[in-house]
mmCIF file of the N, C-alpha and C atoms, coordinates in Angstrom:
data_MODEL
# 
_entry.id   MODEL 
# 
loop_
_atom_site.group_PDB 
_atom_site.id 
_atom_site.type_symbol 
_atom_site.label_atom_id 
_atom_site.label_alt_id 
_atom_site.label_comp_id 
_atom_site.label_asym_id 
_atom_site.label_entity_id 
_atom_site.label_seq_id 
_atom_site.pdbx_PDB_ins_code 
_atom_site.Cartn_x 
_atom_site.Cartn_y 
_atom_site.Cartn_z 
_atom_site.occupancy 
_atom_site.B_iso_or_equiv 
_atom_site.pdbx_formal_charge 
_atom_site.auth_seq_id 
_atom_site.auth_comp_id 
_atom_site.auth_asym_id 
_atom_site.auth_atom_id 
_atom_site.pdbx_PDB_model_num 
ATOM 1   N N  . UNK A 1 1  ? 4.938  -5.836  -9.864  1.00 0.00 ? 1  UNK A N  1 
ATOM 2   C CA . UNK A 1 1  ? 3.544  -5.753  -9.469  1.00 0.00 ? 1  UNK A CA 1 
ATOM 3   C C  . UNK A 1 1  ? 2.993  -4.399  -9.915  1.00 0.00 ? 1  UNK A C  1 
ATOM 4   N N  . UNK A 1 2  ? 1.734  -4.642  -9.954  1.00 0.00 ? 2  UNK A N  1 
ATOM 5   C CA . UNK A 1 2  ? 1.076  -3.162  -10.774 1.00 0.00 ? 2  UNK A CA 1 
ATOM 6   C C  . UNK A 1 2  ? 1.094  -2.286  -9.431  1.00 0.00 ? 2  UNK A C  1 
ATOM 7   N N  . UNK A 1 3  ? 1.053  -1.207  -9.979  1.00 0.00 ? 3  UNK A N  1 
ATOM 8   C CA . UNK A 1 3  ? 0.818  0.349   -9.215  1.00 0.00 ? 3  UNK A CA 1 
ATOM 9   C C  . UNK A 1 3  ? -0.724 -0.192  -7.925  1.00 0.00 ? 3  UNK A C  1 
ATOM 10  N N  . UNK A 1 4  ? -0.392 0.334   -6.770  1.00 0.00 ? 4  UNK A N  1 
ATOM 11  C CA . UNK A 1 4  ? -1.329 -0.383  -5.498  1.00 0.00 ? 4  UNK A CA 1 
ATOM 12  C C  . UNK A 1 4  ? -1.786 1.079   -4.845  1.00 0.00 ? 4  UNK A C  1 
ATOM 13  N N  . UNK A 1 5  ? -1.348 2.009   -5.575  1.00 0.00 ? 5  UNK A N  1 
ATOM 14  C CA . UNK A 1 5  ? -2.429 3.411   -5.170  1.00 0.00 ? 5  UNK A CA 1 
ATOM 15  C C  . UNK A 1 5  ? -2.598 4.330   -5.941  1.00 0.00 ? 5  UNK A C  1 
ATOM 16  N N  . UNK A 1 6  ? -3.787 5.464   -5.937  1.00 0.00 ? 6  UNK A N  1 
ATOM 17  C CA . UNK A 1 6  ? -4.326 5.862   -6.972  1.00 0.00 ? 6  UNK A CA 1 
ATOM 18  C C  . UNK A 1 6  ? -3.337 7.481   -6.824  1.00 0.00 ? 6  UNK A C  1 
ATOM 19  N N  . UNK A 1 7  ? -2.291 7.578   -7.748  1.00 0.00 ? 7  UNK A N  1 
ATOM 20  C CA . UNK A 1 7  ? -1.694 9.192   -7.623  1.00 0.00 ? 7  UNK A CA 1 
ATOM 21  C C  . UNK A 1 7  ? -2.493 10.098  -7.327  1.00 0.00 ? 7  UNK A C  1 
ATOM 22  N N  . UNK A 1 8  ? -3.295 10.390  -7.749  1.00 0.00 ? 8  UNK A N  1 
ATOM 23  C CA . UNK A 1 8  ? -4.050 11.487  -7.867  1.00 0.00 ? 8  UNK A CA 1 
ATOM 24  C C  . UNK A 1 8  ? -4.659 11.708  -6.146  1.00 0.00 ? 8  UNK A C  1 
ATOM 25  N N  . UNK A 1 9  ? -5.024 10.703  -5.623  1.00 0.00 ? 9  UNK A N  1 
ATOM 26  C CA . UNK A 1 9  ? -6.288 10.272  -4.684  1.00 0.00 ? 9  UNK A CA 1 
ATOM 27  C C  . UNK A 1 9  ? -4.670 10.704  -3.166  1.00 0.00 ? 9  UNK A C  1 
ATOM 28  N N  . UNK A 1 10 ? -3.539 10.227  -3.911  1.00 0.00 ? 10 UNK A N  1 
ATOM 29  C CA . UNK A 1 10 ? -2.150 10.038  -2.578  1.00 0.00 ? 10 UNK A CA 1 
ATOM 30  C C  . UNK A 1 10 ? -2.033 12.033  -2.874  1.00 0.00 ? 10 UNK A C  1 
ATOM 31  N N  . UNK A 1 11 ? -1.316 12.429  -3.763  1.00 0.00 ? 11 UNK A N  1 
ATOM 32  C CA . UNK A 1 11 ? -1.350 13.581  -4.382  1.00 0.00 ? 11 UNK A CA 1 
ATOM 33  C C  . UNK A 1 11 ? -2.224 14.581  -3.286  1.00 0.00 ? 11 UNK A C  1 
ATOM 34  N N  . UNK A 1 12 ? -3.618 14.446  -3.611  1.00 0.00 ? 12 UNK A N  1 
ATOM 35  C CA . UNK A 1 12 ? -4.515 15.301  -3.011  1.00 0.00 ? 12 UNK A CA 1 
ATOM 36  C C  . UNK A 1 12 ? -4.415 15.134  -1.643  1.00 0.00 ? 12 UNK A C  1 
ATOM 37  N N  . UNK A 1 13 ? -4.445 13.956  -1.078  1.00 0.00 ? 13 UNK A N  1 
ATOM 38  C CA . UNK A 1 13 ? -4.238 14.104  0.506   1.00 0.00 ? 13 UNK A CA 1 
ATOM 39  C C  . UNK A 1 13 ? -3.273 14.511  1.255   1.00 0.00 ? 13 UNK A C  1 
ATOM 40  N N  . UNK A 1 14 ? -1.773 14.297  0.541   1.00 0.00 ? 14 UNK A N  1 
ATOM 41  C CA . UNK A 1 14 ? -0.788 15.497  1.218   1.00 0.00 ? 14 UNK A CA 1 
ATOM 42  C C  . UNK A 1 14 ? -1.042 16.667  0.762   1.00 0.00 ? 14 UNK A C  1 
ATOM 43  N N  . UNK A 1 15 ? -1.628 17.237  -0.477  1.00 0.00 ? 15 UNK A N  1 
ATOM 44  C CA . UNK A 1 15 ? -2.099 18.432  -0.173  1.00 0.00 ? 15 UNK A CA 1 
ATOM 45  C C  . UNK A 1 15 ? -3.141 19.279  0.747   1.00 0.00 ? 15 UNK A C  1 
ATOM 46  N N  . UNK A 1 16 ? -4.092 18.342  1.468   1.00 0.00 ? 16 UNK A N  1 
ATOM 47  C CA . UNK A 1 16 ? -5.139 18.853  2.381   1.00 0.00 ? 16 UNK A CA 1 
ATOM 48  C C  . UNK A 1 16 ? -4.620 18.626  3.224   1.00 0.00 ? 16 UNK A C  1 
ATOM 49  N N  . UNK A 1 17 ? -3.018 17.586  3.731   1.00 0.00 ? 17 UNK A N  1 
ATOM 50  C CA . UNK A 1 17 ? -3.072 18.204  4.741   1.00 0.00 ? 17 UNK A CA 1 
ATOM 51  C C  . UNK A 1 17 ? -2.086 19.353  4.719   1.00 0.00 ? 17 UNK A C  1 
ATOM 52  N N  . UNK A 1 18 ? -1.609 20.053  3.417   1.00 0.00 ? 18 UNK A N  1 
ATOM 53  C CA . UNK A 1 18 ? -0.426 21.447  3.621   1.00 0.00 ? 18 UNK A CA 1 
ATOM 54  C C  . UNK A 1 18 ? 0.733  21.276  3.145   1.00 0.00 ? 18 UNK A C  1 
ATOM 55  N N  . UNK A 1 19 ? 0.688  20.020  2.340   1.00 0.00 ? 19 UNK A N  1 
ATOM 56  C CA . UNK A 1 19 ? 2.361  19.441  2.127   1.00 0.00 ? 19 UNK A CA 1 
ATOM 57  C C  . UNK A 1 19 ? 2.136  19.801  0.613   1.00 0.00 ? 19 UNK A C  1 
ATOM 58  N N  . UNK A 1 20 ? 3.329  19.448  0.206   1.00 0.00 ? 20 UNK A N  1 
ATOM 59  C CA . UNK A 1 20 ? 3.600  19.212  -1.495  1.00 0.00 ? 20 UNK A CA 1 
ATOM 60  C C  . UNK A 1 20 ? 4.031  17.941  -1.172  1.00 0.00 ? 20 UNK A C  1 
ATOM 61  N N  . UNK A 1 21 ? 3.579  17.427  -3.145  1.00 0.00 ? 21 UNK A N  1 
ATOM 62  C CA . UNK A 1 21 ? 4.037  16.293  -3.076  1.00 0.00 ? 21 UNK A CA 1 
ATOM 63  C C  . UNK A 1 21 ? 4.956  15.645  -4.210  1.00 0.00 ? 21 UNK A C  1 
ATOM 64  N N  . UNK A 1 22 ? 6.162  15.071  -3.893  1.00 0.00 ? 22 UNK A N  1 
ATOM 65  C CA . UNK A 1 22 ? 7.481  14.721  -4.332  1.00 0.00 ? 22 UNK A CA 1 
ATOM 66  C C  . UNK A 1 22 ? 6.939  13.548  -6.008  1.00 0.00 ? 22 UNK A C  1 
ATOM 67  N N  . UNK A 1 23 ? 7.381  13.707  -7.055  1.00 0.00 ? 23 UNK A N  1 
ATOM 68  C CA . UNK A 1 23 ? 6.548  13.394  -8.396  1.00 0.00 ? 23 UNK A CA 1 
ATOM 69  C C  . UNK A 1 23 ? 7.156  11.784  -8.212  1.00 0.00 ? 23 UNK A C  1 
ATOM 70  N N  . UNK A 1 24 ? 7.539  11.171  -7.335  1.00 0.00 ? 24 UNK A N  1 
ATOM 71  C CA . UNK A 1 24 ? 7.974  9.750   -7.167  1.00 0.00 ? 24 UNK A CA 1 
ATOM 72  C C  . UNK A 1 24 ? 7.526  9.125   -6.081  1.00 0.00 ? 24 UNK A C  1 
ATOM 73  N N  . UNK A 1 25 ? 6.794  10.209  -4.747  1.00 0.00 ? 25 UNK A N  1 
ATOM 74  C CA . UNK A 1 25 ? 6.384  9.711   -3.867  1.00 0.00 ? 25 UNK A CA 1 
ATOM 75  C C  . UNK A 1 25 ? 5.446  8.054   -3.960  1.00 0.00 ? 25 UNK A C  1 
ATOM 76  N N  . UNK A 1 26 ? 4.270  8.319   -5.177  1.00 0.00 ? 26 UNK A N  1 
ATOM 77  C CA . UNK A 1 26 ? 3.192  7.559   -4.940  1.00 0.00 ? 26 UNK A CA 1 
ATOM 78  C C  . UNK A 1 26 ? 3.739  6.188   -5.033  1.00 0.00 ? 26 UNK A C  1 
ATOM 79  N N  . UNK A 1 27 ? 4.517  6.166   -6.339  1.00 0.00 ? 27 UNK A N  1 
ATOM 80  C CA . UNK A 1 27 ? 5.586  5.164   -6.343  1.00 0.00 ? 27 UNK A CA 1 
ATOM 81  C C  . UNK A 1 27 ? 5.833  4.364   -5.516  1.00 0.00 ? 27 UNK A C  1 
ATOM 82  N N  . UNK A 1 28 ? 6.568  5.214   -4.311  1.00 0.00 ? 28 UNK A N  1 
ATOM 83  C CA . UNK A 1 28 ? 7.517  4.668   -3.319  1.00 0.00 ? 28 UNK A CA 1 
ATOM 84  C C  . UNK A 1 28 ? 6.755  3.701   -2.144  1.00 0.00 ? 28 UNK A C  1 
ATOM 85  N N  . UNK A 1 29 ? 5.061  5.062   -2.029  1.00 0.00 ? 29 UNK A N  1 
ATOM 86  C CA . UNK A 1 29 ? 4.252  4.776   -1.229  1.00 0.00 ? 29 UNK A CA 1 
ATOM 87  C C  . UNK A 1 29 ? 3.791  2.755   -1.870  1.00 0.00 ? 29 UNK A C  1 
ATOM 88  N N  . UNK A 1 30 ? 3.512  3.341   -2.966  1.00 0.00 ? 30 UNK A N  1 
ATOM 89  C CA . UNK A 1 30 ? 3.177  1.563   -3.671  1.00 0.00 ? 30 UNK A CA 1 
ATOM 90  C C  . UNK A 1 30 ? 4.063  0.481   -3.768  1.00 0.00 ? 30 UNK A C  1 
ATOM 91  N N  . UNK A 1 31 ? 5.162  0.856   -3.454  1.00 0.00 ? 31 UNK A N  1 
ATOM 92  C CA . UNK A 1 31 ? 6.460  -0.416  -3.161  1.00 0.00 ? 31 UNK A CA 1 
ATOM 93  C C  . UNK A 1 31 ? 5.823  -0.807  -1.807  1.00 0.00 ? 31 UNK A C  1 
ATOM 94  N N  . UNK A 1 32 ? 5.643  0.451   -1.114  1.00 0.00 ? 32 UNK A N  1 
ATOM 95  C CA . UNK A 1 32 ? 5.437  -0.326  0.469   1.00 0.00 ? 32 UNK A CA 1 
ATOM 96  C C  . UNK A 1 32 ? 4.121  -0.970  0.599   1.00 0.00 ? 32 UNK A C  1 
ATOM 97  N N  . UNK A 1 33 ? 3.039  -0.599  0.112   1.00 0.00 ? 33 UNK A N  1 
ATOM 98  C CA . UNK A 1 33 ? 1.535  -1.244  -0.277  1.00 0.00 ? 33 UNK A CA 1 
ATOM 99  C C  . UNK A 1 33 ? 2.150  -2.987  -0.404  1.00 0.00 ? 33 UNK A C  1 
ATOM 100 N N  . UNK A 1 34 ? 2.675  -2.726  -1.430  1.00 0.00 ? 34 UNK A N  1 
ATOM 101 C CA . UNK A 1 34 ? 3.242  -4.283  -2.340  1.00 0.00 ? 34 UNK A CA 1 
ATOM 102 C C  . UNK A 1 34 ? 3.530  -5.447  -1.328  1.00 0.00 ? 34 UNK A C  1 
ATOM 103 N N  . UNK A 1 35 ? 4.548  -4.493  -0.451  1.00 0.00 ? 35 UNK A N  1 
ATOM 104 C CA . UNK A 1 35 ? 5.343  -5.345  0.609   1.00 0.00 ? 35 UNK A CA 1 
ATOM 105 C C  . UNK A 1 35 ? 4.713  -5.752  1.862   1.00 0.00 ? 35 UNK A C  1 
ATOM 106 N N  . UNK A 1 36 ? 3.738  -4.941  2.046   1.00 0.00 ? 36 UNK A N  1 
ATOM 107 C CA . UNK A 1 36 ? 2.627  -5.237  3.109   1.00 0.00 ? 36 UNK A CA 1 
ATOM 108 C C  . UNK A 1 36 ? 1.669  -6.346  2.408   1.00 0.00 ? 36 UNK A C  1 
ATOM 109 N N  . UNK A 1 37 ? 1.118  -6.544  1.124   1.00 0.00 ? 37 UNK A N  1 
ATOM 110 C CA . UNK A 1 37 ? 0.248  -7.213  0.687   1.00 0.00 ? 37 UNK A CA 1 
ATOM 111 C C  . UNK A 1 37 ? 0.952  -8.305  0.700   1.00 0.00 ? 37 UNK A C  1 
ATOM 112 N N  . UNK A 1 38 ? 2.184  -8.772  0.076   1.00 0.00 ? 38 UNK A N  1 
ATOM 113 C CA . UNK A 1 38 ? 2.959  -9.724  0.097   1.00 0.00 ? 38 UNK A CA 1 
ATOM 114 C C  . UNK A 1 38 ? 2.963  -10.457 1.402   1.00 0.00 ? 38 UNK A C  1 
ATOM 115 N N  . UNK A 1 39 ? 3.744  -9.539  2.170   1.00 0.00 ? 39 UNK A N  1 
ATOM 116 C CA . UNK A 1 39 ? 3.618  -10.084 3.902   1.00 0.00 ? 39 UNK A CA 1 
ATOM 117 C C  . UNK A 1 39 ? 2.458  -10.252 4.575   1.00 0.00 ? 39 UNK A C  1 
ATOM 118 N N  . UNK A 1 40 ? 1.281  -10.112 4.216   1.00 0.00 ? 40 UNK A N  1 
ATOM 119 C CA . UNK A 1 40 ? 0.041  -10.255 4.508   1.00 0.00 ? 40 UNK A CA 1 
ATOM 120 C C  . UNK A 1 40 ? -0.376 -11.529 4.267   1.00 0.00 ? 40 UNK A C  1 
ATOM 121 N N  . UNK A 1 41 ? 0.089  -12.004 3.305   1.00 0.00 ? 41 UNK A N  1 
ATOM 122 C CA . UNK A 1 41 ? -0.598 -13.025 2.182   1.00 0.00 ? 41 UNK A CA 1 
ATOM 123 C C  . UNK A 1 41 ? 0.257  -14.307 2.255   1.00 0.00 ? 41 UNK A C  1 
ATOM 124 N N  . UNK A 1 42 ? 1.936  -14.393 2.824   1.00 0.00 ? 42 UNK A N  1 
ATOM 125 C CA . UNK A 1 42 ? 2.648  -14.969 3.608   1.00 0.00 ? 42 UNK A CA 1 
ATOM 126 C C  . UNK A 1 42 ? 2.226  -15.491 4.729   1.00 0.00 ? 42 UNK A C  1 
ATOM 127 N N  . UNK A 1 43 ? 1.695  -14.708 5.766   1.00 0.00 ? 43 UNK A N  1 
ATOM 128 C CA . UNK A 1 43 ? 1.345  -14.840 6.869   1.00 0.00 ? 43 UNK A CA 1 
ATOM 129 C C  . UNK A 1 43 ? -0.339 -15.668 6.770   1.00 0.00 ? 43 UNK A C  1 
ATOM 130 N N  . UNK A 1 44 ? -1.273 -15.190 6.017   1.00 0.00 ? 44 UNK A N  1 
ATOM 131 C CA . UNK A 1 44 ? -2.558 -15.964 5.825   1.00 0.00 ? 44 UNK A CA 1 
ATOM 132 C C  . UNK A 1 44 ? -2.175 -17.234 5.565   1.00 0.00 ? 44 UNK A C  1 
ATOM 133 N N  . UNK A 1 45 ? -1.333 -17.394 4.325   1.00 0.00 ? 45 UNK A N  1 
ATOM 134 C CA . UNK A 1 45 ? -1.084 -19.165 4.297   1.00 0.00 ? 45 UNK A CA 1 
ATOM 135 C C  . UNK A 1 45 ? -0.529 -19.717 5.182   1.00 0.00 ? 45 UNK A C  1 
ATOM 136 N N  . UNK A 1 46 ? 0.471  -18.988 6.252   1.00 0.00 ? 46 UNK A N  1 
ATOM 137 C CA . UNK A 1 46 ? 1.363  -19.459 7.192   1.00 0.00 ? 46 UNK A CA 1 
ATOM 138 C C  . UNK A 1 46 ? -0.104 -20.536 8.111   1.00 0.00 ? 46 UNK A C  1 
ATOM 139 N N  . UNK A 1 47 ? -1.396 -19.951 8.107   1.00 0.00 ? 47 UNK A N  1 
ATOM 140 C CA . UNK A 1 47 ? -1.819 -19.972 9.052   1.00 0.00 ? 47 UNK A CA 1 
ATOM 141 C C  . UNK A 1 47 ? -2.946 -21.055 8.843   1.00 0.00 ? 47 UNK A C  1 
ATOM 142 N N  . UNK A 1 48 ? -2.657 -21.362 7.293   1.00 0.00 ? 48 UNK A N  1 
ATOM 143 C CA . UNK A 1 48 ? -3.384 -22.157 6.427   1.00 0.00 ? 48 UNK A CA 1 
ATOM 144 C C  . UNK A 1 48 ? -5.170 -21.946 5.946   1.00 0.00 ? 48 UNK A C  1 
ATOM 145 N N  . UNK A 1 49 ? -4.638 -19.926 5.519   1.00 0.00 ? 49 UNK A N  1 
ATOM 146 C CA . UNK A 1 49 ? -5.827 -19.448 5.070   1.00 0.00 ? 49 UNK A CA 1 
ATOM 147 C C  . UNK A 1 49 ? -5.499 -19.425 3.387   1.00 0.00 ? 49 UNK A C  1 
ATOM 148 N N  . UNK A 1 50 ? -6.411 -18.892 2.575   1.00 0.00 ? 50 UNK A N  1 
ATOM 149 C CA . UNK A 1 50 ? -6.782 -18.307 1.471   1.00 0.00 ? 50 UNK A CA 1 
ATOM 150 C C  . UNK A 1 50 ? -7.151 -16.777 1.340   1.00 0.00 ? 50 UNK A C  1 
ATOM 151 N N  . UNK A 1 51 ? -7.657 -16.369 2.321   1.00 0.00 ? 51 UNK A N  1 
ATOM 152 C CA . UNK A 1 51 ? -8.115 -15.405 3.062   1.00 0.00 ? 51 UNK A CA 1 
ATOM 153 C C  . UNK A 1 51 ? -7.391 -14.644 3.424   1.00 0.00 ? 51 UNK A C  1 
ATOM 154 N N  . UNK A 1 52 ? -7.214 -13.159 3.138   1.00 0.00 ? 52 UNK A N  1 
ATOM 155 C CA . UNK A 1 52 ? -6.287 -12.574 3.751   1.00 0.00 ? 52 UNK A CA 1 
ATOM 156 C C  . UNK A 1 52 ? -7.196 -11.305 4.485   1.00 0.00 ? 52 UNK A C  1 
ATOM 157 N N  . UNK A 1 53 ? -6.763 -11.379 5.601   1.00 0.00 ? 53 UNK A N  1 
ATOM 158 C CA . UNK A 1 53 ? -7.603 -10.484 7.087   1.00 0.00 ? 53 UNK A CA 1 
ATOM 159 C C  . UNK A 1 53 ? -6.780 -9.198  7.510   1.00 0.00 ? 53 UNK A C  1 
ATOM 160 N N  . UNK A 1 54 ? -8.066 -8.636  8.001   1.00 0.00 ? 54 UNK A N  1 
ATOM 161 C CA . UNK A 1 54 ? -6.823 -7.105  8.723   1.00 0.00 ? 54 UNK A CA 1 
ATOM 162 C C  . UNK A 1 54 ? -6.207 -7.441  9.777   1.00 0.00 ? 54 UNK A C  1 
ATOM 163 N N  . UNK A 1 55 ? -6.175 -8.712  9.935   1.00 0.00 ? 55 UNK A N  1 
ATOM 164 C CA . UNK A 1 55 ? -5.477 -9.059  11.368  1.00 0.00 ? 55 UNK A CA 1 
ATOM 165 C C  . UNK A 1 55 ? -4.116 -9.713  10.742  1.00 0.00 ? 55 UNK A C  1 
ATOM 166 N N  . UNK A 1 56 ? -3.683 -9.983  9.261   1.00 0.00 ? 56 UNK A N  1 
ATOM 167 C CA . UNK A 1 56 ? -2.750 -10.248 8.593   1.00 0.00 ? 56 UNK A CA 1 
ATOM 168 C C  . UNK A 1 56 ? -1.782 -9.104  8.404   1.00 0.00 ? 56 UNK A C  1 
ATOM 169 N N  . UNK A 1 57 ? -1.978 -7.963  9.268   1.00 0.00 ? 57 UNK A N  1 
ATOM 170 C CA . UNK A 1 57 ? -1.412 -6.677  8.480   1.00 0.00 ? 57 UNK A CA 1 
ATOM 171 C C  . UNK A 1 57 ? -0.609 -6.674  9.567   1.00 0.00 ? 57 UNK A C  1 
# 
């Protein structure tokens, strides 16, 4: 699956809040994006949507 967050945009926000940030993090962060969208989208059809809701998360 393609890249599900913007480096730059993940990057800058652990820097405001004081952190550094690890050159594989965004990566890792976007495996878990993936796996939430997946399981999101599982659960909408479970429920016999098309639709996927913040109540799918």
């Amino acid at each position: 699956m393609a890249r599900l967050v913007v480096q730059n945009a993940v990057r800058q926000a652990v820097r405001d809040a004081g952190c550094n940030c690890a050159g594989n993090f965004a990566d890792s962060l976007s495996d878990r994006v993936s796996a939430l969208v997946k399981d999101a989208v599982t659960r909408a059809q479970a429920n016999g949507r098309k639709t996927v809701q913040s109540r799918d998360l």
